[in-house]
SERO-4910 file (N, C-alpha, C, O; in steps of 0.05 Angstrom, whole numbers):
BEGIN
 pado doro    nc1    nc2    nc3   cac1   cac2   cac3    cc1    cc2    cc3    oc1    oc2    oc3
  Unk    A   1058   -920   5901   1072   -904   5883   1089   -921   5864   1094   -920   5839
  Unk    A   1094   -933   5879   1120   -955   5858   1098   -976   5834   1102   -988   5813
  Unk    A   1078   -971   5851   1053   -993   5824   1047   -971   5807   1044   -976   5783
  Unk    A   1045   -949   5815   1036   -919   5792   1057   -918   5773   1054   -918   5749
  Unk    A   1082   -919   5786   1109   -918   5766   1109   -935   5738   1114   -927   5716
  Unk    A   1099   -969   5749   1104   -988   5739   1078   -983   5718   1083   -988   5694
  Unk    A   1061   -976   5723   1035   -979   5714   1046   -954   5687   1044   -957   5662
  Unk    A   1054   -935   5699   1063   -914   5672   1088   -928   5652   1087   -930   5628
  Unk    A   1111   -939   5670   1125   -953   5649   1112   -973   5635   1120   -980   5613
  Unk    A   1089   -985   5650   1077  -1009   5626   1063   -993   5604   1070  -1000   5581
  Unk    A   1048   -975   5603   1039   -960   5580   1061   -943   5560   1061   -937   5536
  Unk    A   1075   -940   5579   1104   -924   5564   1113   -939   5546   1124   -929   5527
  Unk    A   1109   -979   5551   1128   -991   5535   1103   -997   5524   1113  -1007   5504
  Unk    A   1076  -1000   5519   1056  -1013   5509   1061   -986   5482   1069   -993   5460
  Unk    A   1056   -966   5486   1058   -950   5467   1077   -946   5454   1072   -936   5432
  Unk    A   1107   -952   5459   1128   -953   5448   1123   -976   5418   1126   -973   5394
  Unk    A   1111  -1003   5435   1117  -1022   5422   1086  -1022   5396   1085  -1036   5377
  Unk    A   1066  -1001   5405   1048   -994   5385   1061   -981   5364   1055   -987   5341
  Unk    A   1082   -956   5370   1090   -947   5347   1113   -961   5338   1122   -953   5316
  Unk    A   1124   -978   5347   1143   -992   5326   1122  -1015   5315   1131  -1023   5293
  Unk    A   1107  -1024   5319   1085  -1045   5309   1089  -1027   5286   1107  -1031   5269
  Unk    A   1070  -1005   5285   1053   -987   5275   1075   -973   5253   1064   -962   5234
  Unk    A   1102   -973   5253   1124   -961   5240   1135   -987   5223   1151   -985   5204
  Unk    A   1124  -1015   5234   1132  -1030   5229   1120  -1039   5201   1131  -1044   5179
  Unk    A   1094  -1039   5208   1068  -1042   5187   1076  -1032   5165   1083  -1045   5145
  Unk    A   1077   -995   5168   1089   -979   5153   1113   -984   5133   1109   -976   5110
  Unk    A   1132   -993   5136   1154  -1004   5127   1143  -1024   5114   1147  -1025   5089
  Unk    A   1127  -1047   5128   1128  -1067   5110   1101  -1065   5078   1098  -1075   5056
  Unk    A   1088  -1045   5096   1066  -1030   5068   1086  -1018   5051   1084  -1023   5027
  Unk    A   1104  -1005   5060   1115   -990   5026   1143  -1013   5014   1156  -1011   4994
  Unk    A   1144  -1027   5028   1162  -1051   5021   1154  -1065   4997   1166  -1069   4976
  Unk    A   1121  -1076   5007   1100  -1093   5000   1097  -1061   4969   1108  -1067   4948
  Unk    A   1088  -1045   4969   1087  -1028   4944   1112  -1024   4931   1105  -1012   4910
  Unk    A   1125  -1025   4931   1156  -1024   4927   1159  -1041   4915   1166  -1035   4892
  Unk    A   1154  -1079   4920   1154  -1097   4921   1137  -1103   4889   1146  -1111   4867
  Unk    A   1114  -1098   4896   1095  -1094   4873   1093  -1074   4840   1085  -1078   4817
  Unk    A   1104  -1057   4852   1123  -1034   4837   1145  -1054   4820   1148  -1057   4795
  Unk    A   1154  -1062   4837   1188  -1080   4815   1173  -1098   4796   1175  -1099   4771
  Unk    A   1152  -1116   4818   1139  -1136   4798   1123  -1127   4769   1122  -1142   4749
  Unk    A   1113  -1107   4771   1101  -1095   4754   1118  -1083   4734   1107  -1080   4713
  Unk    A   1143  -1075   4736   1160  -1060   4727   1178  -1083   4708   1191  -1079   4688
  Unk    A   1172  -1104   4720   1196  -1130   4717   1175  -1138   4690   1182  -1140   4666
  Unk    A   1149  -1142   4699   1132  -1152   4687   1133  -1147   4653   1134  -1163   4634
  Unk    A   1130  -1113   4654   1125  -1103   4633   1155  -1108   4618   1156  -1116   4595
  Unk    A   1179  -1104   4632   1199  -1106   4609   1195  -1125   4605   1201  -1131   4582
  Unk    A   1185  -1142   4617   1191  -1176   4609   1167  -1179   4578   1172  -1192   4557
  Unk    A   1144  -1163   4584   1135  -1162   4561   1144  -1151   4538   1137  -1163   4518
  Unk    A   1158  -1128   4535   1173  -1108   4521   1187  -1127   4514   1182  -1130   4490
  Unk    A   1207  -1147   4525   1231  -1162   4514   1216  -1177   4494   1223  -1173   4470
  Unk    A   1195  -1193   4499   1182  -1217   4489   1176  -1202   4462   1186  -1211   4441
  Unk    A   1159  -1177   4462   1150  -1179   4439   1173  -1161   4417   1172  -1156   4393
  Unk    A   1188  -1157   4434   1215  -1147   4422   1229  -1172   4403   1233  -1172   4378
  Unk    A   1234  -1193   4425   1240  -1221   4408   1227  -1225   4386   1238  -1227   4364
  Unk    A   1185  -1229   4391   1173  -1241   4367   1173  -1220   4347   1157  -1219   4328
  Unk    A   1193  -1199   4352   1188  -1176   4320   1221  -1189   4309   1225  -1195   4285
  Unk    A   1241  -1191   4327   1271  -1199   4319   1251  -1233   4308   1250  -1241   4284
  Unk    A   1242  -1243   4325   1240  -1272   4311   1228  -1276   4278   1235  -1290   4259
  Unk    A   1205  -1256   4282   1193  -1259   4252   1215  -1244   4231   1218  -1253   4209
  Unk    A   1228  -1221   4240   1245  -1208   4219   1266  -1227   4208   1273  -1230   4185
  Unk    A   1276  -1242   4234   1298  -1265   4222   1289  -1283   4208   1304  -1298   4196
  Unk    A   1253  -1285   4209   1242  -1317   4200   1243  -1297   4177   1260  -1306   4161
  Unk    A   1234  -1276   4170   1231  -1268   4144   1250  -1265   4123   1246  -1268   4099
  Unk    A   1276  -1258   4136   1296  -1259   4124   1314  -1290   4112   1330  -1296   4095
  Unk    A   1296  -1305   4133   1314  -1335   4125   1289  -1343   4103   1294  -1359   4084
  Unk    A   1270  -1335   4105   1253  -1347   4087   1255  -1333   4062   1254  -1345   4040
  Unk    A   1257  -1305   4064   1260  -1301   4032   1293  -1307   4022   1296  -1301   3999
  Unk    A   1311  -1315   4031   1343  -1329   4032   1335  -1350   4019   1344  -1353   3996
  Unk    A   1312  -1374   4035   1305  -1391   4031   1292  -1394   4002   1292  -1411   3985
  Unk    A   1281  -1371   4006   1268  -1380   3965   1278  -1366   3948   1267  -1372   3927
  Unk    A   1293  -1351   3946   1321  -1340   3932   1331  -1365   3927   1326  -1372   3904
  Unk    A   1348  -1386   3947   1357  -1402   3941   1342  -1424   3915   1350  -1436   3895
  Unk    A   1316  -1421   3931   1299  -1450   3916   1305  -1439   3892   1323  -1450   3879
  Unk    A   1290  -1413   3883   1297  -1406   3854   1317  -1409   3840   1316  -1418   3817
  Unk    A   1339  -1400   3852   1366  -1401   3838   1374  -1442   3831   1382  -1454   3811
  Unk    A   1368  -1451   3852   1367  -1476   3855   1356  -1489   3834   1367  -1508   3823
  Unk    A   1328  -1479   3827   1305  -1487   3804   1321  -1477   3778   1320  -1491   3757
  Unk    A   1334  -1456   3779   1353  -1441   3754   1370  -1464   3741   1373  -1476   3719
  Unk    A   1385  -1464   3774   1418  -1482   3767   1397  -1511   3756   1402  -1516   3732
  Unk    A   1378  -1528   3767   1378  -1555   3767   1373  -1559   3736   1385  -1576   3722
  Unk    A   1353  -1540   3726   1343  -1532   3694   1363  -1536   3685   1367  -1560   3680
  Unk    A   1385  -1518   3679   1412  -1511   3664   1428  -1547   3663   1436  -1561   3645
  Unk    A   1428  -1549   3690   1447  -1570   3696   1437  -1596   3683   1449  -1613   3669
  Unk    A   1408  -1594   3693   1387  -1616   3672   1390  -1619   3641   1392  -1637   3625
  Unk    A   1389  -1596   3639   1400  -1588   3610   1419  -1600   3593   1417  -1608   3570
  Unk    A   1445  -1598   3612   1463  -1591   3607   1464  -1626   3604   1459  -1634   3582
  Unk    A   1469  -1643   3622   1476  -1670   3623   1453  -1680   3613   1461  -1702   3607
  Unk    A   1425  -1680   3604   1407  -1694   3582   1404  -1691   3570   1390  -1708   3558
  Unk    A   1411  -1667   3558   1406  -1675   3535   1420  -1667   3518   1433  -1647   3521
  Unk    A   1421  -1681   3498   1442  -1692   3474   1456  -1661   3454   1438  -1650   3441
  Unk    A   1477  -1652   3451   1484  -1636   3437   1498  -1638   3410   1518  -1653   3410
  Unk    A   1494  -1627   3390   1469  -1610   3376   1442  -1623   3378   1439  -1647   3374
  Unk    A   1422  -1607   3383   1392  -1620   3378   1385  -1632   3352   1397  -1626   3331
  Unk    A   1372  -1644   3352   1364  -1663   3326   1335  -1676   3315   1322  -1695   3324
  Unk    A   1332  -1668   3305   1303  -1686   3294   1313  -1710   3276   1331  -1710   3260
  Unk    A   1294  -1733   3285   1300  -1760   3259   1278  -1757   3246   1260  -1752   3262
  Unk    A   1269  -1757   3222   1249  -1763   3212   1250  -1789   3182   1269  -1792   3166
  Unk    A   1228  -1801   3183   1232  -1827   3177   1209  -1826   3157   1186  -1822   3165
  Unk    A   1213  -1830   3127   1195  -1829   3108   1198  -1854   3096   1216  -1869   3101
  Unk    A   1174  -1863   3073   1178  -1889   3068   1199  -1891   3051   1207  -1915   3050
  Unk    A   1217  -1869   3032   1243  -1875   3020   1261  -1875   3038   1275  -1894   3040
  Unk    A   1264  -1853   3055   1291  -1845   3063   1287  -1829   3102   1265  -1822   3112
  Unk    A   1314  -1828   3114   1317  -1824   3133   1324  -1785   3133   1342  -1776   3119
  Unk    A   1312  -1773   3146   1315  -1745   3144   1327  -1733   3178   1312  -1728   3197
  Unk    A   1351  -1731   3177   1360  -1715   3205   1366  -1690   3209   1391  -1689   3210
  Unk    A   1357  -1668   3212   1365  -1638   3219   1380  -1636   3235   1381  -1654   3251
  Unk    A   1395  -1615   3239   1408  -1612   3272   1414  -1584   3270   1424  -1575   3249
  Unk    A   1407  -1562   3297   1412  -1536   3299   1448  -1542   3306   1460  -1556   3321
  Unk    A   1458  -1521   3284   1485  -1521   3286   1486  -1485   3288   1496  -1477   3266
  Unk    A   1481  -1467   3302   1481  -1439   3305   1502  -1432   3297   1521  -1445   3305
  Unk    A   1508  -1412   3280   1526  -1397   3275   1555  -1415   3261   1578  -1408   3256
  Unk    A   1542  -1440   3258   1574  -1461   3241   1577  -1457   3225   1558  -1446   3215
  Unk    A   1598  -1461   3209   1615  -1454   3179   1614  -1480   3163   1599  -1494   3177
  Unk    A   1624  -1497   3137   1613  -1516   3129   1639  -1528   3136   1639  -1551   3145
  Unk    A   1668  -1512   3132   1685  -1523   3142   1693  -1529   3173   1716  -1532   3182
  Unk    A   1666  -1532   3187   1670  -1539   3228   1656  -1559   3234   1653  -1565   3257
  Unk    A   1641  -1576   3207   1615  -1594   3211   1643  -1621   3198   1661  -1618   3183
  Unk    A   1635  -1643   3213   1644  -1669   3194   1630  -1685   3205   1632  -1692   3229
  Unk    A   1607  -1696   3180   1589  -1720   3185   1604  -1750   3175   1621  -1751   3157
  Unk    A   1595  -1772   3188   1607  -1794   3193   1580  -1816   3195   1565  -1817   3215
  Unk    A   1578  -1831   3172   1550  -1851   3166   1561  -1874   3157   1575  -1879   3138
  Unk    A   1549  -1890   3177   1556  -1929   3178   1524  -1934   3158   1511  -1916   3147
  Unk    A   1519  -1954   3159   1499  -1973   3150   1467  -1967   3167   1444  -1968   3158
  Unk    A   1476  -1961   3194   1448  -1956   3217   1462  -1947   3229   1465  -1958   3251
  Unk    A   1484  -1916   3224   1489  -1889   3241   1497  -1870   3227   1510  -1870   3206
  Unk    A   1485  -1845   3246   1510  -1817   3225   1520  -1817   3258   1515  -1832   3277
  Unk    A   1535  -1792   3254   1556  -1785   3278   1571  -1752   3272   1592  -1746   3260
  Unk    A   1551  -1737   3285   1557  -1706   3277   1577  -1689   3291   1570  -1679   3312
  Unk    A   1602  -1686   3280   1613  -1672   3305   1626  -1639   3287   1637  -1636   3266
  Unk    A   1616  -1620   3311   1615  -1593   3299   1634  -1570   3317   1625  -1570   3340
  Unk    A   1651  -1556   3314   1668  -1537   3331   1652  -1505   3332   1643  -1491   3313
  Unk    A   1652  -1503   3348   1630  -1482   3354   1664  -1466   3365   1680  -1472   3382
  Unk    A   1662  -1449   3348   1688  -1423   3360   1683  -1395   3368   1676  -1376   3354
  Unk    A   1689  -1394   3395   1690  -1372   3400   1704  -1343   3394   1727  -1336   3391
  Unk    A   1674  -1324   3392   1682  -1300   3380   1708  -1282   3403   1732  -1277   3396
  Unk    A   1702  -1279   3417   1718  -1264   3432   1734  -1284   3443   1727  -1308   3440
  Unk    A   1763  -1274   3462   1777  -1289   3482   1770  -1278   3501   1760  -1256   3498
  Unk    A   1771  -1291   3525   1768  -1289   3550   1781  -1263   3558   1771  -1252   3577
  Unk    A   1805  -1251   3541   1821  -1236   3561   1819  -1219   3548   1834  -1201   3555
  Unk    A   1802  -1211   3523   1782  -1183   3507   1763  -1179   3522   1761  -1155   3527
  Unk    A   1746  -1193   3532   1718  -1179   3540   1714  -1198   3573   1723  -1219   3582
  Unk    A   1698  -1177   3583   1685  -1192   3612   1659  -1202   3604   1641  -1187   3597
  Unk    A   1656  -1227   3606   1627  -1230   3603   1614  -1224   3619   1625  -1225   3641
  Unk    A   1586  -1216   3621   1563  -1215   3642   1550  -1235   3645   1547  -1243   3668
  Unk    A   1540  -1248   3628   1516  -1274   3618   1538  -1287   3589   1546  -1276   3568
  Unk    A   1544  -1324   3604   1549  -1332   3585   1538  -1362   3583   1547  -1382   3596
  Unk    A   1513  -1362   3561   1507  -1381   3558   1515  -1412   3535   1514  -1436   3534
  Unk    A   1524  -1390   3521   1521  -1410   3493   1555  -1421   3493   1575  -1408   3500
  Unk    A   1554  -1459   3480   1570  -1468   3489   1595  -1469   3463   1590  -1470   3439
  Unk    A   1619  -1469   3475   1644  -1469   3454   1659  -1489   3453   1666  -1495   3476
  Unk    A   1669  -1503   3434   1693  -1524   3439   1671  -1549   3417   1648  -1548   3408
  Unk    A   1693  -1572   3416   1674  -1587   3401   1649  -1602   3410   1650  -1608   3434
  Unk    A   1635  -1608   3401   1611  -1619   3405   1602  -1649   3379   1606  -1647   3355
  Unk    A   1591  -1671   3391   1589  -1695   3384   1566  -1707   3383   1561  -1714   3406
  Unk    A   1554  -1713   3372   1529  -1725   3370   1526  -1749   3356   1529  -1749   3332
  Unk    A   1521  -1775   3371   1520  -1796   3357   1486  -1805   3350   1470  -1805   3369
  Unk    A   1479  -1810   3328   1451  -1820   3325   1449  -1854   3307   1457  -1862   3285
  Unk    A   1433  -1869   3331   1431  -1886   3314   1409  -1886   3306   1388  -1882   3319
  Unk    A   1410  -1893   3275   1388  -1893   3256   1359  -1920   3261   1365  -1941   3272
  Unk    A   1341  -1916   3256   1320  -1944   3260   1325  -1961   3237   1320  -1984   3246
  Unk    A   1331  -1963   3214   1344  -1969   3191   1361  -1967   3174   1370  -1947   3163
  Unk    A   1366  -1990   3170   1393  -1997   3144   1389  -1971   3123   1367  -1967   3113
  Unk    A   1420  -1949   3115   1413  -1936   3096   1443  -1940   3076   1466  -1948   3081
  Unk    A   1430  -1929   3051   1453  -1929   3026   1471  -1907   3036   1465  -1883   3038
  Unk    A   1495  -1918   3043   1517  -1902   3056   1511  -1880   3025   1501  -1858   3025
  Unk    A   1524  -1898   3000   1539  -1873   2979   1520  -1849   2968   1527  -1828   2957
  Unk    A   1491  -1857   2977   1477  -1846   2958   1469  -1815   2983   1455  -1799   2972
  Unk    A   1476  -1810   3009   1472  -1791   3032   1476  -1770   3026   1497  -1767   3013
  Unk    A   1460  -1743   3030   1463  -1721   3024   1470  -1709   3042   1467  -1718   3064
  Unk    A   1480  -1687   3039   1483  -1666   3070   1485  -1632   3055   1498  -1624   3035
  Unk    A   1466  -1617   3072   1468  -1588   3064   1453  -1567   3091   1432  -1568   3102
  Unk    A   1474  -1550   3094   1479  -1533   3108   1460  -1510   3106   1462  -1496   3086
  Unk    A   1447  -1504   3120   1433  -1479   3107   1423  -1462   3133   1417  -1474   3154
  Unk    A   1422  -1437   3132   1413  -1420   3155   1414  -1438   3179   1393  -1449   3188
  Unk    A   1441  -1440   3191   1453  -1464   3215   1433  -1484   3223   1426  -1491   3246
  Unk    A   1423  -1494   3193   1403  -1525   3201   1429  -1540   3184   1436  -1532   3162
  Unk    A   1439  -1559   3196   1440  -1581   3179   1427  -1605   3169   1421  -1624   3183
  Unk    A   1423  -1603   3146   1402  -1634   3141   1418  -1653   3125   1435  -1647   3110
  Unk    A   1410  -1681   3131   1423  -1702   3127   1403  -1726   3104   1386  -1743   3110
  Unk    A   1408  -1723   3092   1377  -1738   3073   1400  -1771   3070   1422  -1773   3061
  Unk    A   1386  -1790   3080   1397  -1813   3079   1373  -1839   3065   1359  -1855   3077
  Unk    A   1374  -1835   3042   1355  -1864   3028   1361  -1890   3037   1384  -1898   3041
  Unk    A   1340  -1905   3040   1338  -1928   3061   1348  -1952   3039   1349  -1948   3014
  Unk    A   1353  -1973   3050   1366  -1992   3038   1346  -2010   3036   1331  -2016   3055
  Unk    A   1344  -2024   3006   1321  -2033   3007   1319  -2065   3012   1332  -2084   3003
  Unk    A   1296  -2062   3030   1291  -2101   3035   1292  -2115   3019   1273  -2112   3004
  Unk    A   1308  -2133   3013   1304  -2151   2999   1279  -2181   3011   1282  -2197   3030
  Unk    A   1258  -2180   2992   1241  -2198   2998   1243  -2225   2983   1243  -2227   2959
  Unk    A   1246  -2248   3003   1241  -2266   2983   1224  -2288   2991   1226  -2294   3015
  Unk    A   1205  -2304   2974   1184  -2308   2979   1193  -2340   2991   1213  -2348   2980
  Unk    A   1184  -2355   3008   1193  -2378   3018   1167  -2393   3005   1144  -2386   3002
  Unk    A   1181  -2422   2997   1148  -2440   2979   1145  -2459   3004   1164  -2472   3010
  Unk    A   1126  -2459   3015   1108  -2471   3039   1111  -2503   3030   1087  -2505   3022
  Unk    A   1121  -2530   3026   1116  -2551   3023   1093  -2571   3041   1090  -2594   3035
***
């Protein structure tokens, strides 16, 4: 009887220890899905973030890049102006060079005859012109201001000797022209011994 006892408590605990196996499994199956569940879950935000980033990344690249050529242009604007501004020579001028005489124009926009005073050496003129402003600063707001005010200087040296007394100068529809007759070579013949 006492081996019948034993023999029922050994199945009593054999089956005990089947259903905690068996409860055990269970647990670790929905653990293990559970488990897989998060990974999957983890997975996808992780994808959601990423392509969340490469839409923030391209929007920001797009934004720095058109910043970026906004800049260039304005940059290309300013360097023009600025190029401008330090090369080249103010008032513009043509020399022209005929076989009598020396011919110089210069755009003087909007000058009066009393804002021009020309100044001629032997091989230079020297143009200096006051360009005055129409409005004051504290009449009007400008929007766009290009055109320049205050005096302005232009030195030209000539390629040849000219007759200071005989120099013309005339003003006309804001060209000034400068007619300067050339000074003449004197040739003299050397006798070869």
């Amino acid at each position: 009887m006492m081996e019948k006892k034993l023999k029922e408590k050994k199945e009593e605990a054999e089956e005990k220890a089947v259903e905690i196996k068996k409860a055990t499994l269970e647990k670790k199956k929905k653990a293990e899905e559970k488990g897989a569940e998060l990974i999957e879950a983890a997975a996808q935000i992780k994808e959601e973030k990423e392509e969340e980033a490469r839409r923030s990344g391209k929007q920001a690249e797009k934004v720095i890049n058109d910043f970026l050529s906004s800049l260039r242009s304005r940059h290309e604007d300013f360097s023009k102006a600025w190029s401008d501004y330090i090369t080249s020579e103010k008032p513009l001028a043509d020399v022209i060079e005929t076989e009598s005489e020396i011919i110089i124009k210069t755009d003087l926009p909007g000058i009066k005859k009393g804002d021009v005073d020309v100044t001629i050496t032997e091989d230079s003129v020297e143009i200096m012109a006051h360009f005055k402003e129409e409005y004051s600063e504290e009449e009007v707001d400008y929007v766009l201001r290009e055109r320049s005010y205050g005096e302005t200087k232009r030195f030209i040296k000539l390629p040849g000797k000219v007759k200071i007394k005989e120099a013309t100068a005339k003003l006309e529809n804001s060209i000034l022209t400068i007619k300067l007759p050339k000074l003449e070579k004197s040739k003299f013949k050397v006798d070869i011994d």
